[in-house]
N, C-alpha and C positions, 0 to 999 in steps of 0.2 A: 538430513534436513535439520536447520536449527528450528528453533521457539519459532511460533506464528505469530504475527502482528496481525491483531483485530484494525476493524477502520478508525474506533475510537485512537488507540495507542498512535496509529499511523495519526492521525488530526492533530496527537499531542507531540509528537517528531517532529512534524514537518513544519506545524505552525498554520498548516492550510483546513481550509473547512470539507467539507462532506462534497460541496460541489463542485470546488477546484480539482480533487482527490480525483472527483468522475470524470473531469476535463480531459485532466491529464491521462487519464485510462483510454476515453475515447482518442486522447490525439498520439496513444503510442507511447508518449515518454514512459508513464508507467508502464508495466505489466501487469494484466488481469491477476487476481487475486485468485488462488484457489479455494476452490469451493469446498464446504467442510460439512457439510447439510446440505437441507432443502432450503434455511432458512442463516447462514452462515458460512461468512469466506473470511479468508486471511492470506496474507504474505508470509513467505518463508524471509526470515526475519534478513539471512545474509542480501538476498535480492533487494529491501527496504534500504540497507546502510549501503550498500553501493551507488541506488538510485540517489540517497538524499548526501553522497559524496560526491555524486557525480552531478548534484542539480547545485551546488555550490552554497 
């Protein structure tokens, strides 16, 4: 696995806020974050540049 991307870092990727970030998690586009805590998740960083490659 590469580096994790926090939700912050992902916000500053993508351009999108905290609630679109949820949208898109509940409608699938994304993929759930894994969980790193009780109280912290993250994206493995290759699945972030594919998605924000592939959301154009």
């Amino acid at each position: 696995m590469d580096s994790l991307v926090t939700m912050k870092q992902l916000m500053s990727m993508s351009g999108l806020s905290r609630p679109e970030i949820i949208k898109a998690i509940e409608s699938k586009s994304l993929p759930k974050p894994l969980p790193l805590g009780p109280w912290d998740f993250g994206w493995d960083e290759k699945v972030i540049k594919k998605w924000l490659l592939n959301r154009g």
